[in-house]
DSSP file (Angstrom, degrees, kcal/mol; ACC not computed):
  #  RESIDUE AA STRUCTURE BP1 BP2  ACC     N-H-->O    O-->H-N    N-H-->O    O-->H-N    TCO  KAPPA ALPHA  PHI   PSI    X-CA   Y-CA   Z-CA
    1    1 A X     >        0   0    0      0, 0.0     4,-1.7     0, 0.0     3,-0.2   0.000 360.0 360.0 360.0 -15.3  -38.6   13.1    8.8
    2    2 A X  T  4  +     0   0    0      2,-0.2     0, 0.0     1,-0.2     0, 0.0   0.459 360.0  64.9-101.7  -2.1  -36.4   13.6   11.4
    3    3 A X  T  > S+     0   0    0      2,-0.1     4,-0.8     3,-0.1    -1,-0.2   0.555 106.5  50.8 -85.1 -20.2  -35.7    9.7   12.2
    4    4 A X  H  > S+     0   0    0      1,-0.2     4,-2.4    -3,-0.2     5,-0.3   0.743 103.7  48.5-102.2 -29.6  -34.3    9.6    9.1
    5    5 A X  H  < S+     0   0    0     -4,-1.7    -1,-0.2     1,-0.2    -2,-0.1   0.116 114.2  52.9 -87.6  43.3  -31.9   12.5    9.1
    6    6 A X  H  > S+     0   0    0     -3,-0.1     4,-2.6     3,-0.0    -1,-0.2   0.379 108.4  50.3 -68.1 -56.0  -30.9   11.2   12.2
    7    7 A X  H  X S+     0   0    0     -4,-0.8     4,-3.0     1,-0.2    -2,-0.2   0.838 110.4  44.9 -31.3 -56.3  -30.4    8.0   10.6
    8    8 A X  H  X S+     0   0    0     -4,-2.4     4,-1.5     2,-0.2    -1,-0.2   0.605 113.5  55.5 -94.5 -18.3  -28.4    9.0    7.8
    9    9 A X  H  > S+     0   0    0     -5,-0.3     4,-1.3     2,-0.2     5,-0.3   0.954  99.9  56.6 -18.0 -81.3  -26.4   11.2   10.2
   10   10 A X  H >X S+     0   0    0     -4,-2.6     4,-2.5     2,-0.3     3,-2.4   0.945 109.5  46.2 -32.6 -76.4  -25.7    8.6   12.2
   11   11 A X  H 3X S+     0   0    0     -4,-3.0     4,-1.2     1,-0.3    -1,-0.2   0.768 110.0  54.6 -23.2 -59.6  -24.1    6.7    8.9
   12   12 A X  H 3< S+     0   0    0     -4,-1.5     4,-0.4     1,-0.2    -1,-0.3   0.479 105.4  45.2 -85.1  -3.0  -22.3    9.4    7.9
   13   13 A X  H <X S+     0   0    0     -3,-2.4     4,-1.6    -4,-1.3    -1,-0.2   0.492 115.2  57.5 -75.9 -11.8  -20.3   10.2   11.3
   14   14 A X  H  X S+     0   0    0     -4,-2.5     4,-2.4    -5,-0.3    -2,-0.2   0.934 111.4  37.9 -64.6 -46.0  -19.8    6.2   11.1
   15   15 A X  H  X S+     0   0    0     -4,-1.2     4,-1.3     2,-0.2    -3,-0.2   0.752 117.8  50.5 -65.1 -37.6  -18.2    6.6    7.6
   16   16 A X  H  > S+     0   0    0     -4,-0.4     4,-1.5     2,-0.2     5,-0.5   0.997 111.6  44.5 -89.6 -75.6  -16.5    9.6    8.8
   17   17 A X  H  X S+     0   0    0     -4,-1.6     4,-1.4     1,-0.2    -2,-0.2   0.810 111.8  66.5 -37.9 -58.1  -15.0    7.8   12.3
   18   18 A X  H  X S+     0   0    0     -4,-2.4     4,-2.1     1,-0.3     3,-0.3   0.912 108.6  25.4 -53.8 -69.1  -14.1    4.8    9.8
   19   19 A X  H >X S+     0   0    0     -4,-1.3     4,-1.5     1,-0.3     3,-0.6   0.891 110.3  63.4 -78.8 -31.4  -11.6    6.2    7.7
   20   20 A X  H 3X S+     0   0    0     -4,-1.5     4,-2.1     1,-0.3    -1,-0.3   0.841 107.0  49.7 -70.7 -34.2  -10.5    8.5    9.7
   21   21 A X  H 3< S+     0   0    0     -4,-1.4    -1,-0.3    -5,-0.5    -2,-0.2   0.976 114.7  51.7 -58.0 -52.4   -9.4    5.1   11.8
   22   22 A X  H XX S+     0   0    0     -4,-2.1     4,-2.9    -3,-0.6     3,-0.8   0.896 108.1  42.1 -45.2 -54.0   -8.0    4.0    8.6
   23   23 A X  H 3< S+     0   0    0     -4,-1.5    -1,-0.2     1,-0.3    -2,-0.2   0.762 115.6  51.4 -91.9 -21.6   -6.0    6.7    7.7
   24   24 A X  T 3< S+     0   0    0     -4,-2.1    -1,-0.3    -5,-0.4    -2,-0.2   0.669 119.2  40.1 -87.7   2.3   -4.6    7.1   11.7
   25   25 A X  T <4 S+     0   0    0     -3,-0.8    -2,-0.2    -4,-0.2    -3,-0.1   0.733  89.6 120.4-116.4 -17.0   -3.7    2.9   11.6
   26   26 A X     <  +     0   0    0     -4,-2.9     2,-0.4    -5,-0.1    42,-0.0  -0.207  32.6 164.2 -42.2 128.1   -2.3    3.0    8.1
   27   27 A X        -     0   0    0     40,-0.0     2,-0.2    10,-0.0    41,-0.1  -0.989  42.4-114.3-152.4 125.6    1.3    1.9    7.8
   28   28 A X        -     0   0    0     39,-1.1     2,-0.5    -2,-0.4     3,-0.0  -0.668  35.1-136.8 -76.7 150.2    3.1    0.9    4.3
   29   29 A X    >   -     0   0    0     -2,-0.2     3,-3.0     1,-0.1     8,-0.1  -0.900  37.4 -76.6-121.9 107.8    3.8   -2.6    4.9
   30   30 A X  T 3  S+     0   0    0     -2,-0.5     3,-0.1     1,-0.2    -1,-0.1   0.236 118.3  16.6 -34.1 142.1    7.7   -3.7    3.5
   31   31 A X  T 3  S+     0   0    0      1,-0.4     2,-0.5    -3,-0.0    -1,-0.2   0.342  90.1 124.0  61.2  -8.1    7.9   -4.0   -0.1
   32   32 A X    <   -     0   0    0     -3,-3.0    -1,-0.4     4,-0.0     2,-0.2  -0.663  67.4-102.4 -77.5 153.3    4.7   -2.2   -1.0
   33   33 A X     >  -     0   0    0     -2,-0.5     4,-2.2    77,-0.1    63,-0.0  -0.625  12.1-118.0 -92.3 156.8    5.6    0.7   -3.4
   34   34 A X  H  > S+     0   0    0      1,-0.3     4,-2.0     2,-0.2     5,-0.3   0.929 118.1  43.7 -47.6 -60.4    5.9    4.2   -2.8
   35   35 A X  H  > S+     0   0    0      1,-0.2     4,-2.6     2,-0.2    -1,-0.3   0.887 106.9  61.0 -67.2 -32.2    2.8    4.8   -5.3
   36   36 A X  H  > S+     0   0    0      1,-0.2     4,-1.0     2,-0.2     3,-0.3   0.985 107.3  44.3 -53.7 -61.1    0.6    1.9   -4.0
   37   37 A X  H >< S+     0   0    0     -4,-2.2     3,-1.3     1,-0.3     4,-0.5   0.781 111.8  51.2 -70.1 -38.1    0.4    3.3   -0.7
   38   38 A X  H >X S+     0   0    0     -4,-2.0     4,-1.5     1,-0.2     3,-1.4   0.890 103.2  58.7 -28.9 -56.8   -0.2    6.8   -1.8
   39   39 A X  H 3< S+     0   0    0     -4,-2.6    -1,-0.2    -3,-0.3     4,-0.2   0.707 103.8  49.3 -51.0 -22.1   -2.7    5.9   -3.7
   40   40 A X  T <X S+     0   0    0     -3,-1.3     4,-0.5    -4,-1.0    -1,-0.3   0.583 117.3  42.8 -79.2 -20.6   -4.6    4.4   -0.8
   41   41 A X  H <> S+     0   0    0     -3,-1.4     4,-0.7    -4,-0.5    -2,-0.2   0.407 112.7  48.7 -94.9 -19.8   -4.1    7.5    1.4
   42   42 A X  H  X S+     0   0    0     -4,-1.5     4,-2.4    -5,-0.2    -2,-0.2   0.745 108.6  55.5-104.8 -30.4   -4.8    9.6   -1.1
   43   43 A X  H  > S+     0   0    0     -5,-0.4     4,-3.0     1,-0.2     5,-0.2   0.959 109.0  47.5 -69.9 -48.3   -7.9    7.3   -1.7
   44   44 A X  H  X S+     0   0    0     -4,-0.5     4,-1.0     2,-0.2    -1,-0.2   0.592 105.2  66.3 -84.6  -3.0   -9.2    7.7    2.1
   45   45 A X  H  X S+     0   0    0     -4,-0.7     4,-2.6     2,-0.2    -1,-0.2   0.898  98.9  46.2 -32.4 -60.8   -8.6   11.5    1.7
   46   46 A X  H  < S+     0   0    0     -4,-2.4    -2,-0.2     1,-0.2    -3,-0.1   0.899 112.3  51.4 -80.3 -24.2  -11.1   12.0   -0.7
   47   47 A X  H >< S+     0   0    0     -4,-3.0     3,-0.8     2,-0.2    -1,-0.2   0.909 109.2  49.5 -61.4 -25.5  -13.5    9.9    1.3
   48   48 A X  H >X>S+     0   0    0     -4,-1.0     2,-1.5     1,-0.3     3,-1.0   0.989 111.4  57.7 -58.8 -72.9  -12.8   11.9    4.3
   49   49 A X  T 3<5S+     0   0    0     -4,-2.6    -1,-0.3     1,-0.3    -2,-0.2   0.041 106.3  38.5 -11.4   6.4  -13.4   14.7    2.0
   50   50 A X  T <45S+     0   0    0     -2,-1.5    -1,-0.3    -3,-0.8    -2,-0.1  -0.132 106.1  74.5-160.6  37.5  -16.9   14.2    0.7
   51   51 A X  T <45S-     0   0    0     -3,-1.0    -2,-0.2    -5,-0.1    -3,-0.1   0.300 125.7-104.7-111.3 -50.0  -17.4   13.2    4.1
   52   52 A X  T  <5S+     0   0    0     -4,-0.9     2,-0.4     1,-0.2    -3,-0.3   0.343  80.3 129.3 124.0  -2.9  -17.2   16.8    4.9
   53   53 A X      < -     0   0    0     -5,-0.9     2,-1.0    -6,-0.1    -1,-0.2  -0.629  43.3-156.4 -68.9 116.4  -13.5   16.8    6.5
   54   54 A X        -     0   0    0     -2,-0.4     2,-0.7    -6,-0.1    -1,-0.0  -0.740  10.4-169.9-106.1  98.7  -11.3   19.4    5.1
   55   55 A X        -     0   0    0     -2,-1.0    -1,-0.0   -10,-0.2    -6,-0.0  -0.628  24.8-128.7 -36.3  89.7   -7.6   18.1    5.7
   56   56 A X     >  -     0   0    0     -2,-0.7     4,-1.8     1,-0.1     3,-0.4  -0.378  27.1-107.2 -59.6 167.5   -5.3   20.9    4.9
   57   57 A X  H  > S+     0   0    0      1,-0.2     4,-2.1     2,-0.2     5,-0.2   0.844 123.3  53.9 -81.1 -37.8   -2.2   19.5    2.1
   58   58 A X  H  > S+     0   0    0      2,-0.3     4,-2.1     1,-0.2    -1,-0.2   0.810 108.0  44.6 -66.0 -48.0    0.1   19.7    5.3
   59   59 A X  H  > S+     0   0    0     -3,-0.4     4,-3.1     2,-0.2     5,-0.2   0.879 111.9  50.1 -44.3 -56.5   -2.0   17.7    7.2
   60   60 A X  H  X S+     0   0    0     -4,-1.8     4,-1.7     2,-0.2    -2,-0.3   0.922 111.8  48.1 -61.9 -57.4   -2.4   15.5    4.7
   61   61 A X  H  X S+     0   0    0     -4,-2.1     4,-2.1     2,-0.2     5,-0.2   0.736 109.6  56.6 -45.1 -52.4    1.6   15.2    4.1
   62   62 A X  H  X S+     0   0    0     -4,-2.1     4,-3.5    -5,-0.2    -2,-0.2   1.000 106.5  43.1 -43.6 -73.3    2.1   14.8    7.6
   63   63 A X  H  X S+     0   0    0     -4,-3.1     4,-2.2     1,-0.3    -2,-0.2   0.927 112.4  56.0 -43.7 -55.6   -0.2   11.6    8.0
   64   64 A X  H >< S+     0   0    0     -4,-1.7     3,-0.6    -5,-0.2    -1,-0.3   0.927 111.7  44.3 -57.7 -37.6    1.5   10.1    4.4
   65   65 A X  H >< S+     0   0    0     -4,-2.1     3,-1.7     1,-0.3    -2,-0.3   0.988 109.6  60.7 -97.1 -35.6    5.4   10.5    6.3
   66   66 A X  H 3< S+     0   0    0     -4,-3.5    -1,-0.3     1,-0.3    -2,-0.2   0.786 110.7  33.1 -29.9 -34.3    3.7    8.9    9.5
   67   67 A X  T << S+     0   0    0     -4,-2.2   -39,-1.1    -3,-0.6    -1,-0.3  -0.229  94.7 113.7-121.7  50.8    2.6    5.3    7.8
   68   68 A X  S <  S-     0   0    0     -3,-1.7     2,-0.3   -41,-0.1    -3,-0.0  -0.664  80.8-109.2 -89.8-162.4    5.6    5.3    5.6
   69   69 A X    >   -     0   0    0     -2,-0.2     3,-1.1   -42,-0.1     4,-0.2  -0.568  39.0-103.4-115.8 145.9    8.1    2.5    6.4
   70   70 A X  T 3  S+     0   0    0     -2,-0.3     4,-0.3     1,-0.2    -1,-0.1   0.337 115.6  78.4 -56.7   6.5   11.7    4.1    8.2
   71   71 A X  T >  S+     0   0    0      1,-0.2     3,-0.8     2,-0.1     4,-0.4   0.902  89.5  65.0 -84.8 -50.8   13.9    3.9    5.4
   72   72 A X  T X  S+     0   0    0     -3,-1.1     3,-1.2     1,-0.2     4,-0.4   0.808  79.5  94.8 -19.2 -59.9   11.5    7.5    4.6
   73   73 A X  T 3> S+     0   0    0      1,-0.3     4,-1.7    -4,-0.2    -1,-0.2   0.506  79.4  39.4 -13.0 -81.9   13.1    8.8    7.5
   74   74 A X  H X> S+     0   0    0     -3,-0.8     4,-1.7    -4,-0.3     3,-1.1   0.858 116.0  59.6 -43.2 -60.4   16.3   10.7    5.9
   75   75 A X  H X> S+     0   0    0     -3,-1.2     3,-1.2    -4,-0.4     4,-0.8   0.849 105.3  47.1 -27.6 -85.8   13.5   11.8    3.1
   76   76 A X  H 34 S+     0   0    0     -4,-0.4     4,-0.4     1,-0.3     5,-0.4   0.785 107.8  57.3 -38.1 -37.6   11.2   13.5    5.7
   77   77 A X  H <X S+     0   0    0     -4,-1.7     4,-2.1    -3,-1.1    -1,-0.3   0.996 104.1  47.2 -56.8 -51.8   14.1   15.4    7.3
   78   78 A X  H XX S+     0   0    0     -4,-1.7     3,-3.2    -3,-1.2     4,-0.6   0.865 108.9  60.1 -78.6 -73.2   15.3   17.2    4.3
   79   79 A X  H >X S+     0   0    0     -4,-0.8     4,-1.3     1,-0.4     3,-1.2   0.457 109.7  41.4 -25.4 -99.3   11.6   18.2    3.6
   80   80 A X  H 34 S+     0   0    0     -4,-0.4    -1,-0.4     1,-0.2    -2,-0.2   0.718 115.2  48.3 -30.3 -17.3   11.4   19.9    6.8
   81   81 A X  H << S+     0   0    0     -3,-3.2    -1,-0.2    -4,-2.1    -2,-0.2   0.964 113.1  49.5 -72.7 -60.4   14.9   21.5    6.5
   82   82 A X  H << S-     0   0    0     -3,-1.2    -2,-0.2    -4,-0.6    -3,-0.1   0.590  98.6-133.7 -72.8 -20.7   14.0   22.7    2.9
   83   83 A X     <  -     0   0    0     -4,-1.3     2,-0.4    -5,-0.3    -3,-0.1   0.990  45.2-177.8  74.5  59.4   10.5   24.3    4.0
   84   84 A X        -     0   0    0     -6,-0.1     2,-0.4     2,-0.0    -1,-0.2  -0.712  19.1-154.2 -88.8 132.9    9.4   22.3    0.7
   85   85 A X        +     0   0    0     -2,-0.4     2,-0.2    -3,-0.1   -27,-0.0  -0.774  20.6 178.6 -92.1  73.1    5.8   22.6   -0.3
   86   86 A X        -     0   0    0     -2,-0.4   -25,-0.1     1,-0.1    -2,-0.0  -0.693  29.7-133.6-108.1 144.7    4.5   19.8   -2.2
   87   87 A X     >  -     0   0    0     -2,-0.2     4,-2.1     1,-0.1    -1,-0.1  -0.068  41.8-109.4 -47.9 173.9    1.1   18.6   -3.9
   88   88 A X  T  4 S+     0   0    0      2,-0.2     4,-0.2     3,-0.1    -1,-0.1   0.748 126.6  54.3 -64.8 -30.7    0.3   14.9   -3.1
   89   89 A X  T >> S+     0   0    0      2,-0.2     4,-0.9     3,-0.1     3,-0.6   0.901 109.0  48.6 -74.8 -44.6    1.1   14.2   -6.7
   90   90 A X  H 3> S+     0   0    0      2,-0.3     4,-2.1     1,-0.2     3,-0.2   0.954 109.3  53.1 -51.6 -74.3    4.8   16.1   -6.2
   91   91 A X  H 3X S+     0   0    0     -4,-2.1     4,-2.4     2,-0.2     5,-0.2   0.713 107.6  51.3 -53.2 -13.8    5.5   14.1   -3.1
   92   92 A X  H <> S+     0   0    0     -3,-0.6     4,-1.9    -4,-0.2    -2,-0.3   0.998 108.9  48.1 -85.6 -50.0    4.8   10.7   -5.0
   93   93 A X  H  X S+     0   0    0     -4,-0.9     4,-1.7     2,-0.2    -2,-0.2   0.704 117.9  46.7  21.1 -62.2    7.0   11.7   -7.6
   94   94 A X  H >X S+     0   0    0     -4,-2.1     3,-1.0     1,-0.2     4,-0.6   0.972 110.7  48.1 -32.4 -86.7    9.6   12.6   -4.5
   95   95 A X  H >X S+     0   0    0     -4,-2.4     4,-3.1     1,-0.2     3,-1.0   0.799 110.7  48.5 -59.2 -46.2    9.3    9.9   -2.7
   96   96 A X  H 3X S+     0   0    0     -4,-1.9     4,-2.1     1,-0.2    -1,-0.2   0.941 111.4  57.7 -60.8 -30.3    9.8    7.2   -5.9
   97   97 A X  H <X S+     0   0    0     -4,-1.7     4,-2.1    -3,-1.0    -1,-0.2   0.793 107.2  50.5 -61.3 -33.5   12.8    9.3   -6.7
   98   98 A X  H <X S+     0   0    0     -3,-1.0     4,-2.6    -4,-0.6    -2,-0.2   0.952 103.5  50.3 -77.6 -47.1   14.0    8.5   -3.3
   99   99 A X  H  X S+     0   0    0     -4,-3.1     4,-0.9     2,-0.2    -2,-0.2   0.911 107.2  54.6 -49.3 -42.4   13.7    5.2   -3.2
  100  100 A X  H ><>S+     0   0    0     -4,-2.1     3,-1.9    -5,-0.5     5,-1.8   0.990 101.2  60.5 -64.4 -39.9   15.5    4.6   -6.2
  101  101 A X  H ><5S+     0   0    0     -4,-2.1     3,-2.2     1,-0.3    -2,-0.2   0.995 104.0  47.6 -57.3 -56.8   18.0    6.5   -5.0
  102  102 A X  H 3<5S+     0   0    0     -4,-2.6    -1,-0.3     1,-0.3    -2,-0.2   0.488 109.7  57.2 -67.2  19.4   18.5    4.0   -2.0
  103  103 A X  T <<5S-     0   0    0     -3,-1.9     3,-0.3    -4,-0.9    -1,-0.3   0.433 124.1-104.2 -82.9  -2.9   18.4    1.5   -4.2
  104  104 A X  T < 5S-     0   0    0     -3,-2.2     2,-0.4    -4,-0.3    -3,-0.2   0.769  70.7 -57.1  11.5  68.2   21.1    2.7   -6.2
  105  105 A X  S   <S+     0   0    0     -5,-1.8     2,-0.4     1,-0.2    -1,-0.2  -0.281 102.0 132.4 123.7 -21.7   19.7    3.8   -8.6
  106  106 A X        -     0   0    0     -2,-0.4    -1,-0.2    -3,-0.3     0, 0.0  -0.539  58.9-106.6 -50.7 107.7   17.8    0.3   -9.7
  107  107 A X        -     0   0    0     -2,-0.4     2,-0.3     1,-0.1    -1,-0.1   0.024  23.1-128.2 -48.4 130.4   14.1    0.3  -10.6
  108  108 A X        -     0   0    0    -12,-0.1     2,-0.2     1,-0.1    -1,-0.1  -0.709  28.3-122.6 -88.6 137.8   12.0   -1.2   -8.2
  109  109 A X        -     0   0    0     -2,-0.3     3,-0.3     1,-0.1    -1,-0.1  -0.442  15.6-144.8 -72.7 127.6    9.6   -4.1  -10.2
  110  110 A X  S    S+     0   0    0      1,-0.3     2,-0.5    -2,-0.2    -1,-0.1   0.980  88.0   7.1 -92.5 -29.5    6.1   -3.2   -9.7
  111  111 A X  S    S-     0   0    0      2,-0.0    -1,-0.3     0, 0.0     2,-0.3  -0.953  86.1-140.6-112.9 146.2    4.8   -6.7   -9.5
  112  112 A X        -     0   0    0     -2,-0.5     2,-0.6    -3,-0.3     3,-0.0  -0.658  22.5-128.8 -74.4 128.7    8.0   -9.6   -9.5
  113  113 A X        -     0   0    0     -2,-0.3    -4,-0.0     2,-0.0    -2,-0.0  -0.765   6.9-128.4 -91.9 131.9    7.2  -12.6  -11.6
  114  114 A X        -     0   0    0     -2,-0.6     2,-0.6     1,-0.1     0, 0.0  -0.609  17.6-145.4 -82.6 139.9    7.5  -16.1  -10.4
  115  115 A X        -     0   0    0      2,-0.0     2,-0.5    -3,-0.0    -1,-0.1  -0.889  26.9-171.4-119.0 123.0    9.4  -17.8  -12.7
  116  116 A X        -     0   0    0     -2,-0.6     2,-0.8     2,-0.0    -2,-0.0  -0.758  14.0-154.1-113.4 133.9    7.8  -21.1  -12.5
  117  117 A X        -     0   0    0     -2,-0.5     2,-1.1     2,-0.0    -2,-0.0  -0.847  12.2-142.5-118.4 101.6    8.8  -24.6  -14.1
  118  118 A X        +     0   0    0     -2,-0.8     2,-0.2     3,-0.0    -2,-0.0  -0.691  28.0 161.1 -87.2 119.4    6.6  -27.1  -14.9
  119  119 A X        -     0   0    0     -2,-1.1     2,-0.1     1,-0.0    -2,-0.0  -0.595  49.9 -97.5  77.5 120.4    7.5  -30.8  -14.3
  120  120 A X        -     0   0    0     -2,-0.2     2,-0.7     1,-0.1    -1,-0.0  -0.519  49.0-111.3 -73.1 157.6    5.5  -33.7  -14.0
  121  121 A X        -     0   0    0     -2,-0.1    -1,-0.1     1,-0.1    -3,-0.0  -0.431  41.9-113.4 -85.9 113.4    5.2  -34.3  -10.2
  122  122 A X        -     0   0    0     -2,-0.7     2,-1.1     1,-0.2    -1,-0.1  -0.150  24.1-106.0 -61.2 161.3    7.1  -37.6   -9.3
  123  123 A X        +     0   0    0      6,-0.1     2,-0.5     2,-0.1    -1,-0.2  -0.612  57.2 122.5 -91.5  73.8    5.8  -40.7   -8.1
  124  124 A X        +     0   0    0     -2,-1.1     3,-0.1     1,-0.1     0, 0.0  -0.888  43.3  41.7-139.9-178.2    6.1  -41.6   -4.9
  125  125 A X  S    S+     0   0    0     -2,-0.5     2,-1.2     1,-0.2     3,-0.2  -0.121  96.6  74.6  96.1 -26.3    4.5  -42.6   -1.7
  126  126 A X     >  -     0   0    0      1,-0.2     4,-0.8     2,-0.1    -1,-0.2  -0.799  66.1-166.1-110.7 132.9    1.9  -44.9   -3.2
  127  127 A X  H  > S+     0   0    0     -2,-1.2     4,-1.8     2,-0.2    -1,-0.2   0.676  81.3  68.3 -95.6 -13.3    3.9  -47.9   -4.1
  128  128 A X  H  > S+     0   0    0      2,-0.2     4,-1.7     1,-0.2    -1,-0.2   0.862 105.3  45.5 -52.6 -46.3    1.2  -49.5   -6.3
  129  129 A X  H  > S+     0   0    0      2,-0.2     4,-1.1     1,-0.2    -2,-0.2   0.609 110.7  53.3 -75.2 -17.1    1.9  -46.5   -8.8
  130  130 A X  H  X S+     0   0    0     -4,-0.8     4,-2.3     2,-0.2     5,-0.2   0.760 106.9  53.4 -70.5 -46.8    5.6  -47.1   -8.3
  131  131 A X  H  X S+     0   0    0     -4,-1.8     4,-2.2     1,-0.2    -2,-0.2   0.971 114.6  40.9 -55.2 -52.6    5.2  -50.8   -9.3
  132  132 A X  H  X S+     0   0    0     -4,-1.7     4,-1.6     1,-0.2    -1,-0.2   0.771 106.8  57.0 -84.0 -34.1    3.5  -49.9  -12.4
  133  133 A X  H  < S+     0   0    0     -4,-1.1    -1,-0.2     1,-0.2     5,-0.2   0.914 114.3  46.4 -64.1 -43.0    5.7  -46.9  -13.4
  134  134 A X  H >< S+     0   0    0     -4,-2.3     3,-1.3     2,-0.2    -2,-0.2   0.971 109.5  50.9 -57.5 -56.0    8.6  -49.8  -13.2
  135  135 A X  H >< S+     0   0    0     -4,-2.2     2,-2.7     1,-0.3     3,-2.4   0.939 112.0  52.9 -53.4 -79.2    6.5  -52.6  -15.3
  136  136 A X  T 3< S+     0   0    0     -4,-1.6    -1,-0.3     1,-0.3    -2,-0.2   0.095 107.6  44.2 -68.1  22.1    6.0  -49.7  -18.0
  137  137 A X  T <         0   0    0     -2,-2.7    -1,-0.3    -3,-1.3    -2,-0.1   0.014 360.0 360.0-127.5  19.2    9.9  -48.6  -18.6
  138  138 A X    <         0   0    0     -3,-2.4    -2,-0.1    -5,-0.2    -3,-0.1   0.089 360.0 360.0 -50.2 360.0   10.3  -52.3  -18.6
């Protein structure tokens, strides 16, 4: 019995060492949104969490203004200045507020749509299909 809670040990400080890998290499990647990437941090939280790792909110807040992107910067200062205490849900909320604001004030798209036009694809390079396109407007 004891080869297998060893075993299953094992696993779980592997799972535990994995995200924890995750959550220290994590960086929002330009043009993800504010809420995607929370949500992905906030997603290896709770596995760290039912892992057995208790990540105080602070912690946790820390790590999120570490893999945002530098535009954050100014953001993170007035938190520290302000002593602000926020949930995770409160700092996504923040943070989206902020961005719009460096946007002036223009809604960021959460997916962009291709606007796509279809055409039939012209004929060239094969000159057989060129002869024939010519006999037939003939």
């Amino acid at each position: 019995m004891t080869n297998l809670e060893d075993l299953l040990g094992g696993q779980v400080v592997l799972a535990l060492q994995s995200v924890i890998l995750k959550l220290m290499n994590s960086q929002q990647k330009t043009g993800t949104l504010v809420k995607e990437h929370m949500l992905k941090l906030m997603g290896f939280f709770v596995v760290a969490e039912n892992n057995g790792v208790e990540l105080e909110v602070n912690t946790q807040i820390e790590i999120v203004f570490k893999s945002l992107t530098k535009e954050f910067v100014g953001f993170r200062v007035s938190y520290n200045l302000g002593n602000k205490a926020l949930t995770l849900t409160q700092l996504i909320k923040e943070l989206k507020s902020y961005k719009l604001m460096l946007n002036g004030g223009k809604s960021v798209q959460e997916k962009p749509e291709a606007n796509l036009l279809w055409a039939p694809c012209p004929l060239r390079g094969n000159k057989r299909l060129r002869e024939k396109r010519n006999r037939l407007s003939l």
